[in-house]
C-alpha positions in Angstrom: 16.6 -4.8 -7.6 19.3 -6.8 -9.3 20.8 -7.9 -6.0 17.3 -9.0 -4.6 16.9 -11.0 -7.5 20.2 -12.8 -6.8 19.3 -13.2 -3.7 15.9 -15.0 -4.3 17.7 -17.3 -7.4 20.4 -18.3 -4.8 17.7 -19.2 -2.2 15.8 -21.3 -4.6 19.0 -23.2 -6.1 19.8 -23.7 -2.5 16.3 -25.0 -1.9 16.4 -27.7 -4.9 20.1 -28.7 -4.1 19.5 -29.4 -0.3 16.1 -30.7 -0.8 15.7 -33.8 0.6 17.8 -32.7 4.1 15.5 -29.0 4.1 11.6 -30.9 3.6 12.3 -32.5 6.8 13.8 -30.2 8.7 10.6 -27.6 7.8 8.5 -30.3 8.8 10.6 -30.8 12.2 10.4 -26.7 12.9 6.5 -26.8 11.6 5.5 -29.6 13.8 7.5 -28.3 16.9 6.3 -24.7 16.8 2.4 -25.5 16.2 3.0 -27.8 19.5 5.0 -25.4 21.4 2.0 -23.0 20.7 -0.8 -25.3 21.7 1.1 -25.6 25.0 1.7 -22.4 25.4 -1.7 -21.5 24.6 -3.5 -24.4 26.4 -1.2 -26.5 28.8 -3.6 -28.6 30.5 -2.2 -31.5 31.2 1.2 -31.4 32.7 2.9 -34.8 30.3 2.7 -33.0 27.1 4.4 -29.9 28.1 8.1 -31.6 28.5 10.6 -30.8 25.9 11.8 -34.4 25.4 7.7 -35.3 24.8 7.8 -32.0 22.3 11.0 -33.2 20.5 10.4 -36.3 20.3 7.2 -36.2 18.6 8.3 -32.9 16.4 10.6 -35.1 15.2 8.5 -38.7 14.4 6.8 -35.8 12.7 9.5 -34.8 10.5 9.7 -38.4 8.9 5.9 -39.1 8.0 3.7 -37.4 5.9 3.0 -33.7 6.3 -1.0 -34.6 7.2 0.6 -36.2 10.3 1.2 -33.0 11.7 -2.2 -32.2 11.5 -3.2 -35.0 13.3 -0.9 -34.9 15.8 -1.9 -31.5 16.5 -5.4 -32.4 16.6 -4.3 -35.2 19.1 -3.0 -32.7 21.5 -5.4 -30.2 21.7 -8.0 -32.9 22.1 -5.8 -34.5 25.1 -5.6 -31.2 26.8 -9.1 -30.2 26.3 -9.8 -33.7 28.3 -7.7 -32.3 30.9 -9.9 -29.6 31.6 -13.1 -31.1 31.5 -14.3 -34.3 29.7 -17.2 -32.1 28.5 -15.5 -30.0 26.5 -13.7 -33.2 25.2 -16.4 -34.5 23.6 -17.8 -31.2 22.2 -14.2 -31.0 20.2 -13.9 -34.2 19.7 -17.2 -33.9 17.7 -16.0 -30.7 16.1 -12.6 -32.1 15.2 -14.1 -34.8 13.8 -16.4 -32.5 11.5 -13.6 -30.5 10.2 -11.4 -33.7 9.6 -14.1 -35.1 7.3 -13.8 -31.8 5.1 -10.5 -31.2 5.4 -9.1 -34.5 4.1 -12.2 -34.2 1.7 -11.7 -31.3 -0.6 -8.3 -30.1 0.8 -5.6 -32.6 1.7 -2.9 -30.2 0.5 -3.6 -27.4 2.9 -1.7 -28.5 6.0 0.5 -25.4 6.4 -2.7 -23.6 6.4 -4.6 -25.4 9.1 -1.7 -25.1 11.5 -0.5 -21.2 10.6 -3.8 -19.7 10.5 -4.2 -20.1 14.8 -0.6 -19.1 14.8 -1.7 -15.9 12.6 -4.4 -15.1 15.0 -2.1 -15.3 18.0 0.6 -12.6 16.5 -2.3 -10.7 15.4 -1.4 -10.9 12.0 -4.5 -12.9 11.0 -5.0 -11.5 7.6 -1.9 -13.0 5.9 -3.7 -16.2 5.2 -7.0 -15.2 3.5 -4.8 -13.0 1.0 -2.1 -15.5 1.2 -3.8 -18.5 0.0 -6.1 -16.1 -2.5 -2.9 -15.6 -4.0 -1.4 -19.0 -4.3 -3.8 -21.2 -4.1 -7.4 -22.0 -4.8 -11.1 -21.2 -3.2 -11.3 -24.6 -2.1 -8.9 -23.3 0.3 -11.9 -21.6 2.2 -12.6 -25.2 3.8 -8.7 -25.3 5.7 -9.2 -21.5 6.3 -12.0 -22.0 8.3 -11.2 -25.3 9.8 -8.6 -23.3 11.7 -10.1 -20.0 12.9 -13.0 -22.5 13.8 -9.8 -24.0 16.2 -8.1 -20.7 17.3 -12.0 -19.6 18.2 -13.1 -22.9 20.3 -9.0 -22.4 22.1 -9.8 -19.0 22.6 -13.5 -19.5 24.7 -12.2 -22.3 26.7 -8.8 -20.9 27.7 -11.4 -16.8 28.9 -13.5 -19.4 30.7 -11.2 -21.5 32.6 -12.4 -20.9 35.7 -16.0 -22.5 34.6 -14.4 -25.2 33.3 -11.8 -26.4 35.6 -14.9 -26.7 38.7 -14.7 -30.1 40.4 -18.7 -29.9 41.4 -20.0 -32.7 40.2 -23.6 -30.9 39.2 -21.5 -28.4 36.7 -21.3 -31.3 34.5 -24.2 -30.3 32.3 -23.6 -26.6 32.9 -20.2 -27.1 31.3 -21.4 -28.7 28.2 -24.0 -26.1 27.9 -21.4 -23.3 28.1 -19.1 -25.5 25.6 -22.2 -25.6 23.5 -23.1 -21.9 23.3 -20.0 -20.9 23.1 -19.3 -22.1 19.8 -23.2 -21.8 18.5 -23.5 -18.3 19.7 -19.7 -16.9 19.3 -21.0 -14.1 16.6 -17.1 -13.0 16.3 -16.3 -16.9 15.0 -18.7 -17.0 12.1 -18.1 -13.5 10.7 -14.5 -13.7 10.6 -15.0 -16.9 8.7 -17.7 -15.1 6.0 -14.8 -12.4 6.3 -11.6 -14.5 5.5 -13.4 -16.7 3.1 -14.8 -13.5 1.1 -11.5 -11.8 0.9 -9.7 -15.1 -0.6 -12.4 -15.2 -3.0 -11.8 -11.6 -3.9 -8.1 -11.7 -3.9 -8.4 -14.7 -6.0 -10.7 -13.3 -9.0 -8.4 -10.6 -9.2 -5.6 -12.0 -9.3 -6.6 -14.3 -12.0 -8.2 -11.3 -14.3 -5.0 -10.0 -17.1 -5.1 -6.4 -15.8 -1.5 -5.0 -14.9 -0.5 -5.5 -11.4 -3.4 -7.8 -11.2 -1.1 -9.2 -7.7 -0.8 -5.6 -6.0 -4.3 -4.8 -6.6 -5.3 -8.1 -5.3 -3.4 -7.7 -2.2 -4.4 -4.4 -1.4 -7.9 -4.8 -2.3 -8.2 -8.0 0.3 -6.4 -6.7 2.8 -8.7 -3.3 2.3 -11.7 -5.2 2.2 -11.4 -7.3 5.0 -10.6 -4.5 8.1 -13.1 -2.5 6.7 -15.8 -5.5 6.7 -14.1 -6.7 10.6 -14.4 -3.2 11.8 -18.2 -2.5 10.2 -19.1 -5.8 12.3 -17.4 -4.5 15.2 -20.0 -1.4 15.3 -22.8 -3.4 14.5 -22.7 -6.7 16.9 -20.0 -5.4 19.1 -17.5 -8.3 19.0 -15.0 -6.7 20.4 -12.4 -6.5 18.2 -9.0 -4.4 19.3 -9.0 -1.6 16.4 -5.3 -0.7 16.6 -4.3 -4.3 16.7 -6.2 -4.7 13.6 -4.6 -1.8 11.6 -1.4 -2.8 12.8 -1.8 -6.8 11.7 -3.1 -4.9 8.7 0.0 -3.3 7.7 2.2 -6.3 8.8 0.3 -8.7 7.2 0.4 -6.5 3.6 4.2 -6.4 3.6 4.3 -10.2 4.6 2.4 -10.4 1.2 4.9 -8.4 -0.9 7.4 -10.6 0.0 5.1 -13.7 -1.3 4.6 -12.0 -4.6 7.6 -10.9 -5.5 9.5 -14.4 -4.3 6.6 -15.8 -6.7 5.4 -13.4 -9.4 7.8 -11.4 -10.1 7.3 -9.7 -13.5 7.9 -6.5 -15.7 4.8 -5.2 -17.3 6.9 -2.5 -19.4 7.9 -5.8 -21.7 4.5 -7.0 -22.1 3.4 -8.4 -25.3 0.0 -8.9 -26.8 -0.3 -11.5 -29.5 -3.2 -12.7 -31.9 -3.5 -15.6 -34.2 -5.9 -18.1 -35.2 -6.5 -21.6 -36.8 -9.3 -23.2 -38.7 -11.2 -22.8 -35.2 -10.7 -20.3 -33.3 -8.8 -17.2 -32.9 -6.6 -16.7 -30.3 -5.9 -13.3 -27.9 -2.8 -13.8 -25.6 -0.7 -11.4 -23.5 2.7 -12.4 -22.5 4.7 -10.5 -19.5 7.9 -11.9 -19.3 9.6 -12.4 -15.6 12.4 -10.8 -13.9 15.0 -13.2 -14.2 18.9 -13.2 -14.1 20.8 -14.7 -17.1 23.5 -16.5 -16.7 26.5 -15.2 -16.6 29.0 -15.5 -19.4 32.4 -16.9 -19.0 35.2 -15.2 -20.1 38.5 -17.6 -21.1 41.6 -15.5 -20.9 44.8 -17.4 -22.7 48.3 -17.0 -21.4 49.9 -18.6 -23.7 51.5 -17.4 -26.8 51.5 -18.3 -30.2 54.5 -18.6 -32.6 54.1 -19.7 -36.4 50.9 -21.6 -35.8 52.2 -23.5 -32.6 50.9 -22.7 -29.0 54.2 -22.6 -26.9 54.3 -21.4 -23.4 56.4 -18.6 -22.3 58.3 -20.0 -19.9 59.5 -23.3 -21.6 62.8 -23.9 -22.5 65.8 -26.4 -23.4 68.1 -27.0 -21.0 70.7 -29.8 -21.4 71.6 -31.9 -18.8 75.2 -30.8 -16.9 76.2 -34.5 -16.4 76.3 -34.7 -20.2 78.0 -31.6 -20.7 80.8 -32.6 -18.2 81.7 -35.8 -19.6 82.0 -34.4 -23.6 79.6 -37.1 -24.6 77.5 -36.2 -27.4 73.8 -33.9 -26.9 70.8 -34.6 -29.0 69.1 -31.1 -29.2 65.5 -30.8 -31.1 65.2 -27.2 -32.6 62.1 -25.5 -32.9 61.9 -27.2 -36.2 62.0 -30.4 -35.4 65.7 -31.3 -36.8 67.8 -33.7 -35.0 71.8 -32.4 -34.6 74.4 -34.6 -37.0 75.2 -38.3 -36.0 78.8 -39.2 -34.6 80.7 -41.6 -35.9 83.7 -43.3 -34.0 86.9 -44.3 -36.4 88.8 -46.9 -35.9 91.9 -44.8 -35.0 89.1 -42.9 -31.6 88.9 -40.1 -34.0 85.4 -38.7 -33.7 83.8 -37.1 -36.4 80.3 -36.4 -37.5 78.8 -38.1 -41.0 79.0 -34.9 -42.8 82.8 -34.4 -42.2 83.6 -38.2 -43.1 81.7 -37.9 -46.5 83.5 -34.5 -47.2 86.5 -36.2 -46.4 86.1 -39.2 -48.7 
């Protein structure tokens, strides 16, 4: 536990140090992937399938505001959709424009969750976002949540009827729009995974909210819980055709996907848990505190190699040399002891004796 701890406080330090060089680059590798998938996916028209057309605009991407991607996205599936008939152009065009109004509306914030909920329906790991975003974010969340199964829904019908679609006779014209029409008014799988996903965020939300213990693990269990067994009651009733292994197997993916958001976000230890009570001249007050697993700091240990003697740090290694040229020449050394004392002065006679002060006044 302690080393997965380190691990997460080293990710975020790294996140906040390289900042302003990692937003863009997640913006790049967002923008390029949610093309790379609507190409993939659609691929209509042959000019926005080239790398250089995909890098280029992944990375205008990854220097404008995140909402751009969203747009841009938009752009392209709208462009490829024109590719395959104009009919089904306008029908998403109007669509688009529908779920644009709402989306920049009541949730501007949610562009992650626009583009990686189609994603999450392609890897069939679709119920990641509904407990996902019940976790970290709000119910207004519902709107972006819908706004993209809506798209991975519409992308679905018109890439199984292709064949209609793609008919050069000239009569099919209104036949097309019908079909385009009917297939999103009639598509009974669309609008119950919607009620679906947007039930489970509000369940996962109220519960992780409430101050029970483990109020996160419940709430992730309970979502994912309720939303296979509501999928899979639908399946027997309206027979939408849902792939029951698929959808245990997205279940079980998608719950350990979630353990890794809680414990990189709420991370706690309910064994410390305090409940306090006070009041003022007003009210009185309940609270329960759970601390978080964190790491303290670590303390610093300062080992000294040097050694003391009488009050004075002096290192071991320092000593008093005197210079050889002096030495040779029988000129006179100053030497400082370790007490600070200079040596006797020399005093020259007049007849070159040499002799110190001390002698001289002895002498006298």
């Amino acid at each position: 536990m302690t080393a997965l701890l380190e691990l997460r406080e080293t990710l975020k330090n790294f996140y906040v140090k390289n900042e302003i060089y990692l937003y863009p680059l997640i913006k790049f590798t967002v923008a390029l992937i949610s093309l790379l998938m609507i190409n993939n996916y659609m691929g209509y028209m042959e000019l926005l399938k080239h790398v250089a057309v995909v890098l280029v605009i992944s990375l205008t991407c990854s220097f404008l505001p995140k909402n751009f991607i969203v747009i841009v996205s938009a752009l392209y599936v709208l462009m490829h959709t024109y590719a395959l008939a104009l009919e089904c152009a306008i029908v998403m065009l109007a669509v688009l424009a529908i779920m644009f109004f709402l989306y920049f509306r009541y949730s501007p914030k949610d562009t992650l969750v626009v583009l990686l909920t189609p994603l999450c329906f392609i890897l069939k790991v679709p119920f990641i976002m509904p407990v996902a975003l019940g976790l970290l974010s709000a119910p207004l969340s519902a709107i972006s949540l819908s706004c993209g199964t809506i798209v991975y829904f519409i992308i679905k019908f018109m890439s199984d009827n292709i064949a209609i679609f793609s008919a050069t006779d000239a009569q099919t014209g209104s036949q097309k729009l019908k079909v385009m029409l009917d297939g999103i008014l009639d598509n009974k799988a669309m609008f119950i995974t919607v009620i679906v996903f947007v039930l489970t965020l509000i369940i996962v939300y109220a519960i992780r909210r409430s101050s029970m213990d483990h109020s996160w693990n419940i709430a992730m269990y309970t979502g994912i819980s309720v939303s296979v067994v509501l999928l899979l009651i639908c399946e027997f009733l309206f027979d939408l055709k849902f792939s029951v292994v698929s959808m245990v197997i997205g279940a079980v993916v998608s719950l350990g996907v979630c353990m890794i958001i809680q414990f990189l976000e709420f991370n706690v230890d309910y064994s410390r848990t305090e409940i306090v009570q006070f009041e003022d001249d007003e009210y009185y007050y309940y609270v329960k505190a759970v601390p978080k697993n964190i790491l303290s700091a670590p303390e610093k240990k300062v080992k000294r190699i040097n050694r003391q003697i009488k009050g004075r740090t002096v290192k071991a290694s320092q000593k008093q040399e005197v210079p050889r040229a002096s030495m040779s020449s029988g000129a006179p050394v100053r030497l400082k002891n370790s007490q600070n004392m200079e040596t006797p002065k020399t005093i020259k006679t007049a007849n070159g004796v040499s002799r110190t002060a001390a002698n001289r006044e002895n002498k006298e």
